[in-house]
DORO-631404 format. One record per residue (C-alpha): residue number from 1; residue in three letters; x, y, z negated. Coordinates in nm, 4 decimals, padded with zeros to 6 digits. Layout:
N
num->NUM residuo->ALA u->X v->Y w->Z
...
// end
This chain:
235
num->1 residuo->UNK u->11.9114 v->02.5249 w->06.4970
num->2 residuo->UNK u->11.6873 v->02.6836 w->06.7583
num->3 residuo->UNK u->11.4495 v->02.8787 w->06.6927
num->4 residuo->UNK u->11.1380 v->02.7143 w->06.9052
num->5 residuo->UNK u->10.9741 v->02.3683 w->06.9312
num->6 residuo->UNK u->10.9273 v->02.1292 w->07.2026
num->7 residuo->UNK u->10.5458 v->02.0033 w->07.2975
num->8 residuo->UNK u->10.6187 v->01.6810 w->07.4642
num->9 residuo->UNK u->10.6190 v->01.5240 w->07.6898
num->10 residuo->UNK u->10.6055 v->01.8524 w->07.9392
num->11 residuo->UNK u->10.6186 v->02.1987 w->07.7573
num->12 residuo->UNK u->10.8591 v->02.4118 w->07.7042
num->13 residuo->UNK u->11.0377 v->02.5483 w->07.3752
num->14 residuo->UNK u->10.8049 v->02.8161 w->07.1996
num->15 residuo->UNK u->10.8650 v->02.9558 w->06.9074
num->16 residuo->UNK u->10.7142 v->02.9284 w->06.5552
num->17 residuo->UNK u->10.3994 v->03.1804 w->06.5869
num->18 residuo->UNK u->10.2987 v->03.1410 w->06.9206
num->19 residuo->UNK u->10.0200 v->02.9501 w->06.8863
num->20 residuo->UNK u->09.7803 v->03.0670 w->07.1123
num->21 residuo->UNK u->10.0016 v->02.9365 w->07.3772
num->22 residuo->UNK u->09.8774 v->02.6419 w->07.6131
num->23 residuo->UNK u->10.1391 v->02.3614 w->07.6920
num->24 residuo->UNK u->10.1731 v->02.3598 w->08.0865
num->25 residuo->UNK u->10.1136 v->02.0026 w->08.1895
num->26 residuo->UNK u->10.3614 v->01.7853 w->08.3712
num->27 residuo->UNK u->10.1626 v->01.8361 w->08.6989
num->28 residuo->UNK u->10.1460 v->02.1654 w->08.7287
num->29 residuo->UNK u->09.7225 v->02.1972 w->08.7125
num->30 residuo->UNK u->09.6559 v->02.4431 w->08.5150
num->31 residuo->UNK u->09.5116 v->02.3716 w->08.1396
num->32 residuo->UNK u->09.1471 v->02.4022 w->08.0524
num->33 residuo->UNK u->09.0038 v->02.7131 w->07.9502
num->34 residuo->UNK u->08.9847 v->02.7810 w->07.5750
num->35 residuo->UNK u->08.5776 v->02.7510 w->07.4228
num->36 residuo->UNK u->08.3695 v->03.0515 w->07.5317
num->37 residuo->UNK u->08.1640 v->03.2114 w->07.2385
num->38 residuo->UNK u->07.8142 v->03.0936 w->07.1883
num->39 residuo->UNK u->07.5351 v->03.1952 w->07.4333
num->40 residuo->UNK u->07.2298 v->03.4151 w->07.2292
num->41 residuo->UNK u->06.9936 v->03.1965 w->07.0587
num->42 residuo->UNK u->06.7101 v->03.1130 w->07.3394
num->43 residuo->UNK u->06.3423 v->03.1631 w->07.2315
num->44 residuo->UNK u->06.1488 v->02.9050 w->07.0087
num->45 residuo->UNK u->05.9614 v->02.6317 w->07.2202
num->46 residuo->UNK u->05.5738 v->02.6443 w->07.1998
num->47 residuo->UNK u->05.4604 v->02.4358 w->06.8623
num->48 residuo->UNK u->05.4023 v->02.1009 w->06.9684
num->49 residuo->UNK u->05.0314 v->01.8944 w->07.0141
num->50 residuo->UNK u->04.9320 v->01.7555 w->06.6513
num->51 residuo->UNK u->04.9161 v->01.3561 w->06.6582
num->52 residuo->UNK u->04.5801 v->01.1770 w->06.6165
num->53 residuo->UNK u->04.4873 v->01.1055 w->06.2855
num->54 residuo->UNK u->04.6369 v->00.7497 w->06.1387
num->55 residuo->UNK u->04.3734 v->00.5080 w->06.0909
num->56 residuo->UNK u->04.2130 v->00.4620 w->05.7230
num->57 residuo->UNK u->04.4727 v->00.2537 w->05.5297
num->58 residuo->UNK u->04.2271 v->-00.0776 w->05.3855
num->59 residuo->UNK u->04.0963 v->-00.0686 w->04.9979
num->60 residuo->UNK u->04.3256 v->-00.1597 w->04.7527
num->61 residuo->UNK u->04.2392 v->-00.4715 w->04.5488
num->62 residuo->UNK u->03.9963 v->-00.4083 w->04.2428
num->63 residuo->UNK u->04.2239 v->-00.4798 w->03.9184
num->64 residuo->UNK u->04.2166 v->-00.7353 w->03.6834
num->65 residuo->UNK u->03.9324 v->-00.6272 w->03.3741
num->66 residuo->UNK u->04.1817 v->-00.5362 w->03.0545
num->67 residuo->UNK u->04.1234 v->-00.7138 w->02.8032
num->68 residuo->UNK u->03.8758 v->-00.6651 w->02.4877
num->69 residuo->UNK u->04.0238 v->-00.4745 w->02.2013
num->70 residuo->UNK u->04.0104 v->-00.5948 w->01.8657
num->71 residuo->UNK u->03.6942 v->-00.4946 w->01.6354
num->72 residuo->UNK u->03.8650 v->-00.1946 w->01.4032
num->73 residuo->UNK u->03.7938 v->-00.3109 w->01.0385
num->74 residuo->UNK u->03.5328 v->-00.1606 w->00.8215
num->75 residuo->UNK u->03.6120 v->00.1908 w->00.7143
num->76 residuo->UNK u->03.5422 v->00.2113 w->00.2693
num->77 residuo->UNK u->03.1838 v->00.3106 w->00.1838
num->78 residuo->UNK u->03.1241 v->00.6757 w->00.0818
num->79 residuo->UNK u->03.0933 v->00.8033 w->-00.2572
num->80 residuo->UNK u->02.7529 v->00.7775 w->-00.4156
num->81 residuo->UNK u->02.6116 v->01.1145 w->-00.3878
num->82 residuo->UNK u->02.4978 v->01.3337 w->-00.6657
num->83 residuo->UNK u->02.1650 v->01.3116 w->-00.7990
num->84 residuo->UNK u->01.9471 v->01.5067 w->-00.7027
num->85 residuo->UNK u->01.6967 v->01.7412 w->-00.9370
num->86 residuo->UNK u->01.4012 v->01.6223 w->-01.0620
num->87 residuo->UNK u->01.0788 v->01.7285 w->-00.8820
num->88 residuo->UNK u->00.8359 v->02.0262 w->-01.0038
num->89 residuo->UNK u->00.5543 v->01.8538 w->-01.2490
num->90 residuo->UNK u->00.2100 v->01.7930 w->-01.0618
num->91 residuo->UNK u->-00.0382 v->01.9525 w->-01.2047
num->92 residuo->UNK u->-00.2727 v->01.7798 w->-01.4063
num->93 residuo->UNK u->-00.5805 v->01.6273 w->-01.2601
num->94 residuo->UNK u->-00.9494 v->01.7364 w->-01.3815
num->95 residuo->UNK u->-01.0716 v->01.5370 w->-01.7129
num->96 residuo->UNK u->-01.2761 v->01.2697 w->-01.6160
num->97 residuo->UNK u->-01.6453 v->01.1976 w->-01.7799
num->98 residuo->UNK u->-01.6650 v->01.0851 w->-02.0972
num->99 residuo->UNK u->-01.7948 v->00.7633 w->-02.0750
num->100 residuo->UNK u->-02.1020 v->00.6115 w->-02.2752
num->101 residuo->UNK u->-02.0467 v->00.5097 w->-02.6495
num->102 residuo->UNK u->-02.0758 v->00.1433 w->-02.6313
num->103 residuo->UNK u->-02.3094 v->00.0209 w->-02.8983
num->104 residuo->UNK u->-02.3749 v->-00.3984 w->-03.0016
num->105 residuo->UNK u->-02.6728 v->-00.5569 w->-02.9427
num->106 residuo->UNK u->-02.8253 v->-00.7592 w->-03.2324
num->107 residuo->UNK u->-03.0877 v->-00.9663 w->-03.3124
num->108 residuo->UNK u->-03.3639 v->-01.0407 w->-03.5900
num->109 residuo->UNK u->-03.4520 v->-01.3796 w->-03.5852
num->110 residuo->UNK u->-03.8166 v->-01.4856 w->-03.7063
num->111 residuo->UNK u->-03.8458 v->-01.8254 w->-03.8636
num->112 residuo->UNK u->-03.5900 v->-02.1065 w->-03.9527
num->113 residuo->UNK u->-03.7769 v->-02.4359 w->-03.7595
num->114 residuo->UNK u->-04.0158 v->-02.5303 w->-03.5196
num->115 residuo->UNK u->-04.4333 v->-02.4439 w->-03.6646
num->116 residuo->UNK u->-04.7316 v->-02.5695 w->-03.4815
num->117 residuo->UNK u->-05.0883 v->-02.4753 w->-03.5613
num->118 residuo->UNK u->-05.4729 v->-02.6299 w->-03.4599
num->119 residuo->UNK u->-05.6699 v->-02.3321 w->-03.5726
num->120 residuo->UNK u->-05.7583 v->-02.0515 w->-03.3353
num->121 residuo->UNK u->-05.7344 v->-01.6353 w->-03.3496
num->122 residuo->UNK u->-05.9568 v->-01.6418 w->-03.7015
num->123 residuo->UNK u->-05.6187 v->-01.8122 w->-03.8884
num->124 residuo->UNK u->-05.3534 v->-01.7112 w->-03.7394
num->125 residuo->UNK u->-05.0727 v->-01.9024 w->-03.8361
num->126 residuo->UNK u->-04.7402 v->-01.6582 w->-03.9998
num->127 residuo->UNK u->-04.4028 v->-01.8146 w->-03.7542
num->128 residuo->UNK u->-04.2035 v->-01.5965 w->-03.9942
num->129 residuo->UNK u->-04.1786 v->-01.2431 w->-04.1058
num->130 residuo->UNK u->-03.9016 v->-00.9547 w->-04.2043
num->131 residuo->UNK u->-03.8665 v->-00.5831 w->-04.3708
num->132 residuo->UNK u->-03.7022 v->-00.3993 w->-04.1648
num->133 residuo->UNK u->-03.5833 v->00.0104 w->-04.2410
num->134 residuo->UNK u->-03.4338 v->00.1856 w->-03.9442
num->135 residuo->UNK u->-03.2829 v->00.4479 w->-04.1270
num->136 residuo->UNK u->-03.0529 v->00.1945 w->-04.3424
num->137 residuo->UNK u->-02.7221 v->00.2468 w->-04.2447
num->138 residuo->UNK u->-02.5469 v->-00.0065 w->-03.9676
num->139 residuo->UNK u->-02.8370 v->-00.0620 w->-03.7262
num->140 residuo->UNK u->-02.6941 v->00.2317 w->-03.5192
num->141 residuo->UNK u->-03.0484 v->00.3433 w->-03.3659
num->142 residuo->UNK u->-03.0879 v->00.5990 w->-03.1440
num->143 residuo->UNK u->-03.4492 v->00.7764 w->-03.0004
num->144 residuo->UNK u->-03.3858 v->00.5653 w->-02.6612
num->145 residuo->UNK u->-03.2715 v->00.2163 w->-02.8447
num->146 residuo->UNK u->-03.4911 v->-00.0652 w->-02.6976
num->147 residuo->UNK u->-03.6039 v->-00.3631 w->-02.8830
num->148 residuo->UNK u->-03.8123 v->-00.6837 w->-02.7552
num->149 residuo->UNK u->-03.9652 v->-00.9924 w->-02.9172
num->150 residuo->UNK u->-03.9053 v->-01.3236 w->-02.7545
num->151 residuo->UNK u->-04.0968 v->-01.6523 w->-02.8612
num->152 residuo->UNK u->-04.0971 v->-02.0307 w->-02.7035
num->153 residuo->UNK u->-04.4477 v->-02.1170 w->-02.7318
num->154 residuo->UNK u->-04.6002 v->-02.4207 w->-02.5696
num->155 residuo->UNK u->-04.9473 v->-02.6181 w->-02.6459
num->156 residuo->UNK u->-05.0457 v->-02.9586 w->-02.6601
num->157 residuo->UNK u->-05.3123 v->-02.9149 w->-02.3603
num->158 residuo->UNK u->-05.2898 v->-02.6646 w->-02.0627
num->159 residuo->UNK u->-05.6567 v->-02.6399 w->-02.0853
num->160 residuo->UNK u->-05.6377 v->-02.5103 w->-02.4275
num->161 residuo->UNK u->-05.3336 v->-02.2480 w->-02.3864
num->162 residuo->UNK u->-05.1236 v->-02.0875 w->-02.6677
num->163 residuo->UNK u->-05.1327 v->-01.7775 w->-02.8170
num->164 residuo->UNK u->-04.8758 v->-01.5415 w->-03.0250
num->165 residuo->UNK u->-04.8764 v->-01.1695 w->-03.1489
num->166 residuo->UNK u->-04.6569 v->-00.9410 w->-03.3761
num->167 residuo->UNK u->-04.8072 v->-00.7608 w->-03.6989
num->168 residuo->UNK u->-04.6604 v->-00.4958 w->-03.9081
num->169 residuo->UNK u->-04.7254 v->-00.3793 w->-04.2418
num->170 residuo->UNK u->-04.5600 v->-00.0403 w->-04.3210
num->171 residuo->UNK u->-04.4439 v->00.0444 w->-04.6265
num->172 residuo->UNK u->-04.6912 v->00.3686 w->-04.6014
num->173 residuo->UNK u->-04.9727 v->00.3046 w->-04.4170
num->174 residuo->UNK u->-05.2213 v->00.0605 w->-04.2707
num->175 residuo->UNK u->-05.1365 v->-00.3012 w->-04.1012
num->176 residuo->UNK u->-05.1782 v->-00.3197 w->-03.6907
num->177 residuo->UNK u->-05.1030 v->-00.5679 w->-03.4133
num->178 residuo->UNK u->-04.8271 v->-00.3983 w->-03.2551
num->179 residuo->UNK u->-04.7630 v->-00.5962 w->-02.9526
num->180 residuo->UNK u->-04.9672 v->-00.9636 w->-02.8321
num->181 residuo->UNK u->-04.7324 v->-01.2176 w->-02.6037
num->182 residuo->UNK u->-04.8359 v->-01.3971 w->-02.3196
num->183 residuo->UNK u->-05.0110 v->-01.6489 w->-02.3442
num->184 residuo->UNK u->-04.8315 v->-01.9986 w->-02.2278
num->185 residuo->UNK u->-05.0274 v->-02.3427 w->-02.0902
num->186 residuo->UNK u->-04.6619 v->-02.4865 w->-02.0644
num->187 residuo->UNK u->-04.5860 v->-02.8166 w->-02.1782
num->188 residuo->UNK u->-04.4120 v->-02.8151 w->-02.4168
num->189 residuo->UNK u->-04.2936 v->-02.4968 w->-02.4408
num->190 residuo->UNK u->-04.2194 v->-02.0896 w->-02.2710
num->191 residuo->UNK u->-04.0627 v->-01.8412 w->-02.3030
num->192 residuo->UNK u->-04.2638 v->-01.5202 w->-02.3682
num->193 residuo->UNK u->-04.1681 v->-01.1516 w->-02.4402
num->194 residuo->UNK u->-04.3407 v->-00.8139 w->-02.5194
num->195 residuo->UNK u->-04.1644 v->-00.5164 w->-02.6078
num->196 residuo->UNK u->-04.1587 v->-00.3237 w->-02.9248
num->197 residuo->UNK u->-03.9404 v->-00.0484 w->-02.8818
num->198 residuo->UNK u->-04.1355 v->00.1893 w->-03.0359
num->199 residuo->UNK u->-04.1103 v->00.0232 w->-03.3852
num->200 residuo->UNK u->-03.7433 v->-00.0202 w->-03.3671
num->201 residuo->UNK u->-03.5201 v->00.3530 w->-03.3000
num->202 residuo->UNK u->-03.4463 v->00.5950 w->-03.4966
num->203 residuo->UNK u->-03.7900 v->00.7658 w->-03.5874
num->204 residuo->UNK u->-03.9612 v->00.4394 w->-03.6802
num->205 residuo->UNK u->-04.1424 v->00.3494 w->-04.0156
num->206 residuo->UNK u->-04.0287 v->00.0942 w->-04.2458
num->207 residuo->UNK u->-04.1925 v->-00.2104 w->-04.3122
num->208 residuo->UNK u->-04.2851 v->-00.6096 w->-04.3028
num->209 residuo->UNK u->-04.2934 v->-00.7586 w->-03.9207
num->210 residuo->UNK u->-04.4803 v->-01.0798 w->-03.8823
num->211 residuo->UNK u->-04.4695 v->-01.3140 w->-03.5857
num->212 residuo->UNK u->-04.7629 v->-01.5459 w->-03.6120
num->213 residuo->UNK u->-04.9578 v->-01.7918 w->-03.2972
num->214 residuo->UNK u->-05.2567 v->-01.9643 w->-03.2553
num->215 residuo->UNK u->-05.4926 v->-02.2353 w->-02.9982
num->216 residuo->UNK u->-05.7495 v->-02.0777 w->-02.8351
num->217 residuo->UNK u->-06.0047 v->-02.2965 w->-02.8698
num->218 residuo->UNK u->-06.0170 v->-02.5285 w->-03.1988
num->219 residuo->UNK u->-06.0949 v->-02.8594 w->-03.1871
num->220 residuo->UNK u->-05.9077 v->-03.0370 w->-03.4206
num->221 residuo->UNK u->-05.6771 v->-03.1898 w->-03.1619
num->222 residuo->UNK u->-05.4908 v->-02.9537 w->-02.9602
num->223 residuo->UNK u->-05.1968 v->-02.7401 w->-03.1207
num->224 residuo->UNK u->-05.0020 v->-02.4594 w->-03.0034
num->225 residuo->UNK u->-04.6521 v->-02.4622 w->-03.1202
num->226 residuo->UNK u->-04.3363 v->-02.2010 w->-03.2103
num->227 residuo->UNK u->-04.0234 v->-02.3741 w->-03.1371
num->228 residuo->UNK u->-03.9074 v->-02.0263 w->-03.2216
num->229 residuo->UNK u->-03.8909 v->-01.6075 w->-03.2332
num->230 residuo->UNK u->-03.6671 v->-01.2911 w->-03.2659
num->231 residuo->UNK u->-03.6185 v->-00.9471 w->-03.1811
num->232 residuo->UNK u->-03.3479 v->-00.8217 w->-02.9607
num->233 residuo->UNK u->-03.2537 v->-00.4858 w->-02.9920
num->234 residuo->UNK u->-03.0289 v->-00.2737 w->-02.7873
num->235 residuo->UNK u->-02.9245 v->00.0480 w->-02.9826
// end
């Protein structure tokens, strides 16, 4: 078997190994030339112009609001806290007055009914009459007590007005008018006072008080009248 190859339709026999060969065409032109080697790499072109700016893209569309989450439940209340400790005392505020001693006020009535009398100043006529000892024990006097007689006298005629006075007898010692009321032209009747303190606190004398009244003018007609008397006394 030979030892070359055929390249057809034109070559000739070559052998195994001869490949750098070039068939010879039919023609007789000559073959083209094998691939040069590559030229040096030529210099790198000046950096191109930079492109106008794009236009501004539009706005997106505003999303859709989310939705509203649901309310998270109630968290557990606390403990209760431990109580706290108790405040310092306040001092203690100034002692007030003492306030007065309260003391009752009483009364010593005179007489039991209504009295009249027609006779003037020379009979006096007795309304009624009472002992009286301050230093017995319950009355409660005091130096400043205050006592005053009250009568409702009245007379028949306002020309012919009515009188009334107090008299004491001590038990030691002479008789006195103490105190004389006002005298009253009412119709039928006033109220009159006087006051007799001084016969009625703590330093006073015993003795017998007598309320008595009397017209002013007698003439068998006109009267002057007691619808009645007492003492009120304020210890």
């Amino acid at each position: 078997m030979p030892i070359g190859k055929t390249t057809a339709p034109y070559g000739v026999e070559q052998p195994y190994g001869l490949s750098d060969l070039t068939p010879i065409p039919k023609n007789g032109s000559g073959g083209s030339g094998g691939t040069g080697p590559a030229g040096p790499t030529g210099p790198t072109g000046p950096t191109g112009a930079t492109g106008p700016t794009g236009a501004t893209g539009a706005a997106g569309a505003t999303g859709a609001a989310g939705a509203t989450g649901a309310a998270g439940a109630t968290g557990a209340a606390g403990a209760t806290g431990a109580t706290g400790a108790a405040g310092a005392t306040g001092a203690t505020g100034p002692t007030g007055a003492t306030g007065a001693t309260a003391r009752q006020r009483w009364m010593l009535p005179f007489g039991d009914s209504t009295q009249s009398t027609k006779y003037d100043s020379t009979t006096k006529l007795i309304v009624g009459e009472k002992h009286f000892d301050p230093a017995t024990s319950g009355w409660n006097l005091q130096v400043s007590s205050t006592a005053t007689l009250y009568a409702l006298l009245g007379t028949t005629n306002a020309g012919n007005v009515a009188n009334g006075d107090i008299y004491f007898v001590p038990d030691v010692g002479s008789p006195s008018i103490i105190a004389t009321l006002p005298t009253t032209a009412s119709l039928p009747a006033a109220l009159v006072s006087v006051s007799v303190s001084a016969y009625f606190n703590s330093t006073s004398a015993a003795g017998t008080f007598q309320v008595r009244t009397w017209i002013t003018t007698f003439n068998g007609n006109d009267q002057s009248t007691c619808y009645g008397a007492w003492i009120e006394v304020q210890p």
